[in-house]
N, C-alpha and C positions, 0 to 999 in steps of 0.2 A: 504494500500500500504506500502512496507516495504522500507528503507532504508538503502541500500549495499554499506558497503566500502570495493574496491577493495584491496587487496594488492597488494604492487612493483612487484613482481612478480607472486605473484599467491597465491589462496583461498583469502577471505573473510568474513568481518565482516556483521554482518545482524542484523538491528532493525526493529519490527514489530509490529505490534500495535493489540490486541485483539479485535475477529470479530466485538464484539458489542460497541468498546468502544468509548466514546461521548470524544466531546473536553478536550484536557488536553495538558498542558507545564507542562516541566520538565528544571529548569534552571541549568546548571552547576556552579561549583564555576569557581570564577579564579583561576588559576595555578593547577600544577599537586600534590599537598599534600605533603605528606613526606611517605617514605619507613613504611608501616605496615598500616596504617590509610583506614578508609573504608569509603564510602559517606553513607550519613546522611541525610535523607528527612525530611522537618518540619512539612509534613502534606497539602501546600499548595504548593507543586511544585517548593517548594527553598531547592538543593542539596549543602551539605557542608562536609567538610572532616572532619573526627572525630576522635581521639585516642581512642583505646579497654581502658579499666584502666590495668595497668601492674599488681596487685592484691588484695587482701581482705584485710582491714586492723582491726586488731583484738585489741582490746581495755581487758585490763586483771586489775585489780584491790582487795585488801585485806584487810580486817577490821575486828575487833574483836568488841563483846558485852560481853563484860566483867561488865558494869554496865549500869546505863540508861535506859530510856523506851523505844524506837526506836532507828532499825538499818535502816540508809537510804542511798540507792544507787541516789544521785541526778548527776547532768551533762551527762544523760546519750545520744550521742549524736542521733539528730532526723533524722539520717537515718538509724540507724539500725534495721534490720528486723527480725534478733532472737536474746534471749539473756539468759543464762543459768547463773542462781544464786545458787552457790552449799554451802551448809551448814554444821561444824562439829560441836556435844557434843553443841551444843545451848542449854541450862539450861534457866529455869524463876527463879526468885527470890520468889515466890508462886503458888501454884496450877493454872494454866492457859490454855488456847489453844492459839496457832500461827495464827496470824494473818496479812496478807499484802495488800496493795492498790497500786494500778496504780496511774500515776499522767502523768500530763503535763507541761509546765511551770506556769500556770496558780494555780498549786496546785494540791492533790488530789483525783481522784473521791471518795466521798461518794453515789453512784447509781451507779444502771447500772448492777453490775456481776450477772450471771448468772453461781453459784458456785455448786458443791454435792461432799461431801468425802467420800469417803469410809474404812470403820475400821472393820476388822474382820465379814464381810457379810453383815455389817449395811452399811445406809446410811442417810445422814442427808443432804437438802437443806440449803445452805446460799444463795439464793438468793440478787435480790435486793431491797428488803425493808433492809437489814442488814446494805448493804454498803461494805461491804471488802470478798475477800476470805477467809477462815480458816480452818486450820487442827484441825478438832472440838474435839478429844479425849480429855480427861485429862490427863496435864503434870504434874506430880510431882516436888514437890521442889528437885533440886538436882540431877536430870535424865538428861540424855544428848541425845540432837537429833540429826542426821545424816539425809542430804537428799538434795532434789534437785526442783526448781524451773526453766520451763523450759518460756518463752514468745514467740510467734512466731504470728507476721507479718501475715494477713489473707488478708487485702485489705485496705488502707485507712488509718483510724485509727482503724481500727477492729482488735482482738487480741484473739489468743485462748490462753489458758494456762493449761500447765499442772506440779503435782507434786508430789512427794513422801518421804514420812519422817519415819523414822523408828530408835526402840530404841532396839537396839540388844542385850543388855541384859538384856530386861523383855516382848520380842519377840513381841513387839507391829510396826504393819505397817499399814499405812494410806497414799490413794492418792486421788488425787484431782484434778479434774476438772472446768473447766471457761472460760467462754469469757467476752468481754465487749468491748465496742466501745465508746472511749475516744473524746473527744470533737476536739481533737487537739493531735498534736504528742507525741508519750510518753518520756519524759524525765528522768521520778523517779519512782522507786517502795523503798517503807516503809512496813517494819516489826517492830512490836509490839508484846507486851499478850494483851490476852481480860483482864489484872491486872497486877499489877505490873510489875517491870523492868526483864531484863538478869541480871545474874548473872557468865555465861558462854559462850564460843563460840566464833569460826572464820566462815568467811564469803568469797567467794570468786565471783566477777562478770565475765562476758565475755559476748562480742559481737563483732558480724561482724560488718562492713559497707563497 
């Protein structure tokens, strides 16, 4: 049976309820909200007025590895759902591969990724028995890398990843693939070599929330 309100003059409003549907309340809140705001269900038939968010708020950040073993993006905050780390001219201080790990506050993971890069038709698993992502080629001392670390939000704590590194004057490109699903929110990613320190390079991060 539906429920009609009339109007002062004429036409009407109309609630109805579906053929098959079993018991159920729907409570209102009190009062009429504010101008823009939309009702909000909890799930158990308690309606409440809500503000949309007015917009995305973009977190942007810059660091250089100019020496040191680790470049680390830590406070990364735990609602952000994608996050692009973009990299110039990153040098090792010895022949190495780049290598990075997710973290949470907690610290982080050593397991878990499920990594493959790809260099000039080949391809090599880092899986995880390794522990960390890696753009597996070899770097030379003194060579500068270009390139980009992408994170993106799958469900949960689950995370796919992808990236791409390239050294444009000795025409070498490498990308990469990964997921892993973190115990707890991601807060930090760390980059290292598989040896020694940076020698060179800026860093820049971004993310929504």
């Amino acid at each position: 049976m539906a429920l009609r309100l009339n109007g002062s003059s004429s036409g009407y409003v109309e609630l109805d309820a579906p053929a098959a549907a079993g018991s159920n309340t729907l409570t209102l809140p009190d009062g009429n909200g504010s101008s823009g705001q939309y009702l909000q269900t909890n799930g158990s038939g308690a309606l409440s007025w809500q503000t949309l968010p007015s917009s995305l708020s973009l977190t942007e950040a810059t660091t250089t590895s100019t020496s040191g073993s680790v470049v680390n993006f830590g406070s990364i905050s735990s609602d952000a759902k994608e996050i692009l780390i973009t990299f110039k001219d990153v040098s090792p201080a010895s022949t190495a591969t780049l290598r990075f790990r997710l973290g949470t506050s907690s610290g982080l993971a050593t397991s878990g990724y499920q990594c493959i890069c790809t260099y000039d038709g080949s391809s090599t698993g880092v899986g995880d028995a390794s522990g960390y992502n890696e753009f597996w080629a070899g770097n030379d001392t003194g060579r500068g890398w270009d390139g980009f670390v992408r994170l993106v939000n799958v469900t949960g704590n689950a995370w796919y990843i992808e990236g791409q590194m390239a050294d444009l004057g000795y025409l070498y490109l490498m990308k990469l693939n990964s997921s892993i699903t973190l115990s707890g929110a991601l807060t930090q990613v760390e980059f290292y070599f598989s040896t020694g320190n940076f020698d060179a390079g800026s860093w820049v991060i971004r993310y929504l929330t």
